[in-house]
C-alpha positions as CSV (number, residue, x, y, z in Angstrom):
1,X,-104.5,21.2,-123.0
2,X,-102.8,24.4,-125.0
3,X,-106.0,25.9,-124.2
4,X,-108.6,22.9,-126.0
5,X,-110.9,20.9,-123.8
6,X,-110.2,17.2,-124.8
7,X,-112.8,14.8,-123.4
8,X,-110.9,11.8,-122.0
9,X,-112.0,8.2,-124.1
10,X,-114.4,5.7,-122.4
11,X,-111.6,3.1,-121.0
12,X,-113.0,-0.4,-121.0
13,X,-110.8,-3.2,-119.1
14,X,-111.3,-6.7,-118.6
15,X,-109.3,-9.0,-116.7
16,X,-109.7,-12.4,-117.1
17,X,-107.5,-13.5,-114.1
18,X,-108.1,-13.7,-110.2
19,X,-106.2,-15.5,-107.1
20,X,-108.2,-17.2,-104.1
21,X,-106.2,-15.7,-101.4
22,X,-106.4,-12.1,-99.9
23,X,-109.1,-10.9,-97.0
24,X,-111.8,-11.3,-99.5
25,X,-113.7,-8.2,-98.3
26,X,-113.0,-5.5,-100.7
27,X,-109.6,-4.2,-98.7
28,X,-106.1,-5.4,-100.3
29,X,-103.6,-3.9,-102.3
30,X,-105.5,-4.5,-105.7
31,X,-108.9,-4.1,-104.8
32,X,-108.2,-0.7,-103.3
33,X,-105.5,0.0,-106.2
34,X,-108.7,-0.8,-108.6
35,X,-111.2,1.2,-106.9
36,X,-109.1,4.1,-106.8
37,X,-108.3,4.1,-110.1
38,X,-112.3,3.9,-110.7
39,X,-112.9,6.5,-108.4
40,X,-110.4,9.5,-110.5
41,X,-111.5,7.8,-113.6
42,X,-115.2,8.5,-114.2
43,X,-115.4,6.9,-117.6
44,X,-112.7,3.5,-116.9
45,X,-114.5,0.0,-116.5
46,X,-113.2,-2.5,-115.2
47,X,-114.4,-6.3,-115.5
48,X,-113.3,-9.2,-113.4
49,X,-114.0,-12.7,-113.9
50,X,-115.5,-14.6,-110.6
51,X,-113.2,-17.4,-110.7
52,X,-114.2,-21.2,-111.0
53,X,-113.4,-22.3,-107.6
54,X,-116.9,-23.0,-105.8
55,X,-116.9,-26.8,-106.0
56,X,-113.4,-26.9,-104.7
57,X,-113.2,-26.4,-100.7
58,X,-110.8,-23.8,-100.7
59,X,-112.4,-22.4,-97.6
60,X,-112.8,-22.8,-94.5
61,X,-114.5,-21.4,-91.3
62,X,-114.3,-21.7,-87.4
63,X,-115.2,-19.9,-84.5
64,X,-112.3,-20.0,-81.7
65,X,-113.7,-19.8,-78.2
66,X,-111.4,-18.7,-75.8
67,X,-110.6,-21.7,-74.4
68,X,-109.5,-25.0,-76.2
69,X,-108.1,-25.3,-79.8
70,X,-109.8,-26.0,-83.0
71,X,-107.7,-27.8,-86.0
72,X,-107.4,-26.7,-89.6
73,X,-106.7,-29.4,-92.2
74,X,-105.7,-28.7,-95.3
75,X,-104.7,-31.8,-97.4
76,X,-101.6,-31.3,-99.7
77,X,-101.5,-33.9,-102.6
78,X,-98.3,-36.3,-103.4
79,X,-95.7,-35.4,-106.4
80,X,-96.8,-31.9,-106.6
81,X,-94.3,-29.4,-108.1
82,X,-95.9,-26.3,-106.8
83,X,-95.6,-24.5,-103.6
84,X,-98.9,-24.7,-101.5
85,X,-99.7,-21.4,-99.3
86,X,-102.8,-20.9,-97.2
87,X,-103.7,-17.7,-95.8
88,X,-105.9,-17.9,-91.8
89,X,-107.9,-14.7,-91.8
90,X,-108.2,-13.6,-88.0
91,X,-110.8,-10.5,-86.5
92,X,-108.9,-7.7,-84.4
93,X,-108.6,-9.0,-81.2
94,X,-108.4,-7.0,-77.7
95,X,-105.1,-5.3,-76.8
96,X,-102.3,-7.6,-75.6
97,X,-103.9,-10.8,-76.8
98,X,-102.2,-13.2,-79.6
99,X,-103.1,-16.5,-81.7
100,X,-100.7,-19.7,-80.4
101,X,-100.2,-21.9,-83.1
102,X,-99.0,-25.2,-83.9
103,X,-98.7,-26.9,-87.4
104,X,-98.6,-30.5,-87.5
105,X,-96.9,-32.5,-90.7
106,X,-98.1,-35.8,-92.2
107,X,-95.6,-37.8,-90.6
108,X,-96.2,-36.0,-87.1
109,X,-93.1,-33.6,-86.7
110,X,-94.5,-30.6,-84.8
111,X,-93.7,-26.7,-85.1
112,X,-94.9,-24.2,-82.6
113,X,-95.6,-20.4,-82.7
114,X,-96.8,-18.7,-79.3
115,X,-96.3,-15.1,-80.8
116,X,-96.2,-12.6,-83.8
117,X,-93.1,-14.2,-85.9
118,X,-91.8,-16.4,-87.7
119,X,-91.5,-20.2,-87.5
120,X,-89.7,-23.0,-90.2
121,X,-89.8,-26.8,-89.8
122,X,-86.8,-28.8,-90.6
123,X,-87.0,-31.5,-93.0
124,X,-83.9,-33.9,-93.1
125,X,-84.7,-34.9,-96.5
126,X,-81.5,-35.3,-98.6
127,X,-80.7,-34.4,-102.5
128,X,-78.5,-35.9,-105.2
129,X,-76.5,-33.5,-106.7
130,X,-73.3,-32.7,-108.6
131,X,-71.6,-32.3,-105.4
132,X,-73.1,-35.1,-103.5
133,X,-75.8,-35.2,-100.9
134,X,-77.1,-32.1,-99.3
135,X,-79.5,-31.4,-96.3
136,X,-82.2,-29.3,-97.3
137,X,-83.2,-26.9,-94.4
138,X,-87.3,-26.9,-94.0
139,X,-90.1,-28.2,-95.2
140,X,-93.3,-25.5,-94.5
141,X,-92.8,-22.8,-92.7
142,X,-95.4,-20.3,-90.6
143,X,-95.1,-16.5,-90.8
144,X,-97.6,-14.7,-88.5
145,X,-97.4,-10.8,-88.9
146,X,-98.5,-8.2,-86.1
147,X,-100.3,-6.4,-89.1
148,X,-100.3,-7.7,-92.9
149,X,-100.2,-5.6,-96.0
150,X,-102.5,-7.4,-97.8
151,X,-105.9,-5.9,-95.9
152,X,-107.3,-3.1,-93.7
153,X,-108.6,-5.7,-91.2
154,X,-107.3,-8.2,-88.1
155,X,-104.3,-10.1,-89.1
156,X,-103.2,-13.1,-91.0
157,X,-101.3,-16.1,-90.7
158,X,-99.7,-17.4,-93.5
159,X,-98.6,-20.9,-93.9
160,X,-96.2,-22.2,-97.0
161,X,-95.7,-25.9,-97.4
162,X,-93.1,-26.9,-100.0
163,X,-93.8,-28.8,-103.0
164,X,-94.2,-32.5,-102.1
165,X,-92.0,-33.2,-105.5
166,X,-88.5,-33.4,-104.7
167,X,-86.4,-31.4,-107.6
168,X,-82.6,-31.2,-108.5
169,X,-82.2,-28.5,-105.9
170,X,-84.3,-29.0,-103.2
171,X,-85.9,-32.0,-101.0
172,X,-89.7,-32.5,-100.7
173,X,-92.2,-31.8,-98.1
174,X,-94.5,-34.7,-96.9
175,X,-97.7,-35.1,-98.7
176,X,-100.9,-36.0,-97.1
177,X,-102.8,-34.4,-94.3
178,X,-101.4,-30.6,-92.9
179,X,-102.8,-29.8,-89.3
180,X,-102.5,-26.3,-87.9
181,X,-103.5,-25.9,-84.2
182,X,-105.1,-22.9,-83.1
183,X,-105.8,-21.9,-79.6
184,X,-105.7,-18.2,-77.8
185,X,-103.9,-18.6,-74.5
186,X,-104.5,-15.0,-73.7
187,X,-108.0,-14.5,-73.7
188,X,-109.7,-13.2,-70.9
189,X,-112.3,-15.2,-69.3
190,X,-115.7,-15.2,-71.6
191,X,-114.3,-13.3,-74.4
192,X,-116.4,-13.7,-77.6
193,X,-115.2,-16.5,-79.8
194,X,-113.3,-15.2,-82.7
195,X,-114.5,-15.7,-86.1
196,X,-111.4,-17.2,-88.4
197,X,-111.9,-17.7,-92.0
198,X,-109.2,-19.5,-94.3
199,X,-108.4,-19.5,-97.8
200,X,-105.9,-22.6,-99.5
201,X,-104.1,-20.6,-102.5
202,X,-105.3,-21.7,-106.5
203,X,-102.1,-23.6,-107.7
204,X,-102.4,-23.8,-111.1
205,X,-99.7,-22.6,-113.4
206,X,-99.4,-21.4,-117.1
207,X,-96.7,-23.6,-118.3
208,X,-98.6,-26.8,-119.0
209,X,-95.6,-29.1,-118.4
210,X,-96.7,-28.7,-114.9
211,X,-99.3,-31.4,-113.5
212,X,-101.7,-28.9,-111.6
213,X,-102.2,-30.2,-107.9
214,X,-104.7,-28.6,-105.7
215,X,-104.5,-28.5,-102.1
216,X,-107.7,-28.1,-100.5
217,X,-109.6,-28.3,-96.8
218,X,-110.8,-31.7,-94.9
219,X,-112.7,-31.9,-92.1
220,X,-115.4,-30.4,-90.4
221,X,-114.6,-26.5,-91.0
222,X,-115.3,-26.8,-94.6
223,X,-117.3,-23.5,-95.3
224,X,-120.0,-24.8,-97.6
225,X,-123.4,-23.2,-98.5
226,X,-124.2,-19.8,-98.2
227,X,-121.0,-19.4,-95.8
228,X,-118.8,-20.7,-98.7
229,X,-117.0,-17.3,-100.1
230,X,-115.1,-18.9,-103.2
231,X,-114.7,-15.3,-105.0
232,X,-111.3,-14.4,-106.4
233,X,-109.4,-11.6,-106.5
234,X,-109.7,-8.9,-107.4
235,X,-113.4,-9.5,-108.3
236,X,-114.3,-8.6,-104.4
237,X,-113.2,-4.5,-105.1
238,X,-116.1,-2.6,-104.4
239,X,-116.7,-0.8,-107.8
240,X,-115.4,-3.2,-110.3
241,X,-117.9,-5.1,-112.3
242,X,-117.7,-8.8,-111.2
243,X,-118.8,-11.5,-113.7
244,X,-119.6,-15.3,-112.9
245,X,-120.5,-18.0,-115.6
246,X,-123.8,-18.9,-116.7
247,X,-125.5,-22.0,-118.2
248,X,-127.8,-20.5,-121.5
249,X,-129.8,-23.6,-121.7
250,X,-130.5,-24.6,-118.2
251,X,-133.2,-22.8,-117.0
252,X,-133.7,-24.5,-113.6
253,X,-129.8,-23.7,-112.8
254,X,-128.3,-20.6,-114.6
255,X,-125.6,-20.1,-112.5
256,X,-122.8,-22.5,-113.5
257,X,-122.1,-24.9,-110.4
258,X,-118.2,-24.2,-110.8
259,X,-118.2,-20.2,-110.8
260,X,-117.4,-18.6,-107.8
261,X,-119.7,-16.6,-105.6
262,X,-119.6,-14.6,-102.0
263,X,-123.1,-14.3,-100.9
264,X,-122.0,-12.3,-98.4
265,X,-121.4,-9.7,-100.2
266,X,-123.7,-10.3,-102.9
267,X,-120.9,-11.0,-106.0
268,X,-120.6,-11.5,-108.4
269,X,-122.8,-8.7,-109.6
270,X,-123.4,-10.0,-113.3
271,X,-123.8,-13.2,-115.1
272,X,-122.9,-14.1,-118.4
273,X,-122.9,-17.4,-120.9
274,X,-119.7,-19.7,-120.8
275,X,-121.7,-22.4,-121.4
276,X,-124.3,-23.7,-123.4
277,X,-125.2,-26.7,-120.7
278,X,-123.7,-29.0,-118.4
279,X,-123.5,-31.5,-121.0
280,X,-121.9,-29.0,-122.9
281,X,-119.3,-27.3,-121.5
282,X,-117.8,-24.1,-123.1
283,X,-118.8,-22.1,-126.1
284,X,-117.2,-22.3,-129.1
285,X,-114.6,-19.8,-130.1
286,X,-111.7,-19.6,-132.6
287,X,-108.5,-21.5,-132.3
288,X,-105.0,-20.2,-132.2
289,X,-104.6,-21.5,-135.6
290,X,-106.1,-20.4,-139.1
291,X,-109.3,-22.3,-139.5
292,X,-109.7,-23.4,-136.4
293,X,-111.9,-23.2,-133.1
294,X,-112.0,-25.0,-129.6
295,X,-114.5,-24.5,-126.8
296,X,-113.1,-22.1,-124.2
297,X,-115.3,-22.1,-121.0
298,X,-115.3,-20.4,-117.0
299,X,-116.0,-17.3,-115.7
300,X,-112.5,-16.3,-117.9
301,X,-114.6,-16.4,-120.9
302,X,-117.9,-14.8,-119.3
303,X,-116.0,-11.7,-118.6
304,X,-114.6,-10.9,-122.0
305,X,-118.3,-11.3,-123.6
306,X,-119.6,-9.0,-120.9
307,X,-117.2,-6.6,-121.3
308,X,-118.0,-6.8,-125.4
309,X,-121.7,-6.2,-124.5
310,X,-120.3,-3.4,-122.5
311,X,-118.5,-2.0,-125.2
């Protein structure tokens, strides 16, 4: 600039916050978004944590044949004030062929979706208000996209169930167990089965006033093992620098049994301490207040030391 070569500063990023939905291979919006900015930015870092969902079953996996139907449960927990959203993965499938679905409440009512759309189930829940009682108009809906914008491959189905709280404004949704139906009517005879992979949304929330309900998987197409892919988002870009937790003192076990992992693809691609041990959880840091400290633990607080040792 004006004739000076400036060399740009080393940028050094951390982020300490990841969601469980998304294709998980490296392909939406922010993982790209990050990796290009990496790519023009020789000398910019980024660091991700992992995420701490690996004990949870937030995914699933089944292979769809071409004939029959195979059932995705996702159990949806009573008096919860958040909005639970699953996304179903699918591979690109040949030319003129579709994904019938059918999603199945608690209480049995029944919604189906032979095509690319949109489908809502009604709910005749009612509401006290100032203005008296009021029908509220669905309860979960289905939205089922010819092509998403959230990744490079297939499509994805993705299902919203509302809270299971009932509020001032709006009814509640059924809690208990979700079952969507998925079959392919339009298969040829001895097509390959199609590989479907699932992820229920994290559904935790910063204000604390909020009880934090997880929905989660049942049943037999719980991905467990070295099938489970529990990593968040954006930790699954290509060339940022993923970081899981690790136990200092245990040896046998270093990698802490809550952080999230995708052996697939081999992430994350560093370790570092967030705890000291099992039996004691966290590492102590200081507090918010003057004098004080608390134990902050997860792969939220392995990423920050990392990125200090990259510093």
């Amino acid at each position: 600039a004006d004739g000076e070569l400036r060399v740009m500063r080393r940028v050094l990023i951390n982020m300490s916050y990841g969601t469980l939905s998304g294709p998980h291979d490296g392909t939406s919006l922010l993982d790209e978004a990050l990796d290009e900015l990496i790519t023009h930015r020789p000398r910019l870092q980024i660091v991700v944590a992992a995420g701490n969902s690996h004990r949870v079953p937030c995914h699933a996996q089944l292979s769809l044949a071409a004939t029959g139907a195979k059932t995705l449960s996702i159990f949806v927990s009573p008096q919860n004030a958040l909005l639970t959203t699953a996304e179903i993965w699918l591979p690109d499938l040949p030319e003129g062929e579709e994904i019938a679905w059918e999603l199945i409440s608690p209480q049995g009512q029944s919604i189906a979706l032979s095509q690319w759309g949109f489908a809502e189930m009604p709910i005749q829940a009612t509401v006290l208000n100032q203005s008296g009682f009021a029908k509220i108009p669905n309860q979960a809906c289905l939205i089922y996209p010819r092509k998403p914008a959230g990744g490079r491959h297939g499509s994805m189905a993705l299902l919203a169930i509302r809270p299971t709280l009932a509020s001032e404004k709006a009814g509640a949704a059924p809690a208990g167990v979700w079952r969507l139906v998925l079959s392919r009517p339009l298969a040829a005879a001895g097509a390959a089965p199609a590989q479907v992979n699932a992820w229920v949304e994290r559904s935790d929330v910063a204000d604390k006033s909020i009880r934090r309900q997880q929905a989660f998987f049942v049943g037999e197409h719980i991905a467990q093992g070295a099938a489970k892919r529990s990593l968040s988002s954006p930790a699954s870009a290509a060339k940022v620098i993923a970081v899981g937790a690790q136990e200092a003192l245990c040896a046998a076990s270093p990698v802490a049994d809550y952080s999230s992992r995708d052996p697939l693809r081999s992430l994350p691609s560093v370790l570092a301490a967030a705890s000291l041990s099992r039996a004691q959880r966290g590492l102590r840091v200081p507090g918010a207040l003057a004098q004080t400290s608390q134990r902050a633990s997860g792969t939220s607080t392995a990423a920050p030391l990392h990125a200090r040792t990259l510093a």
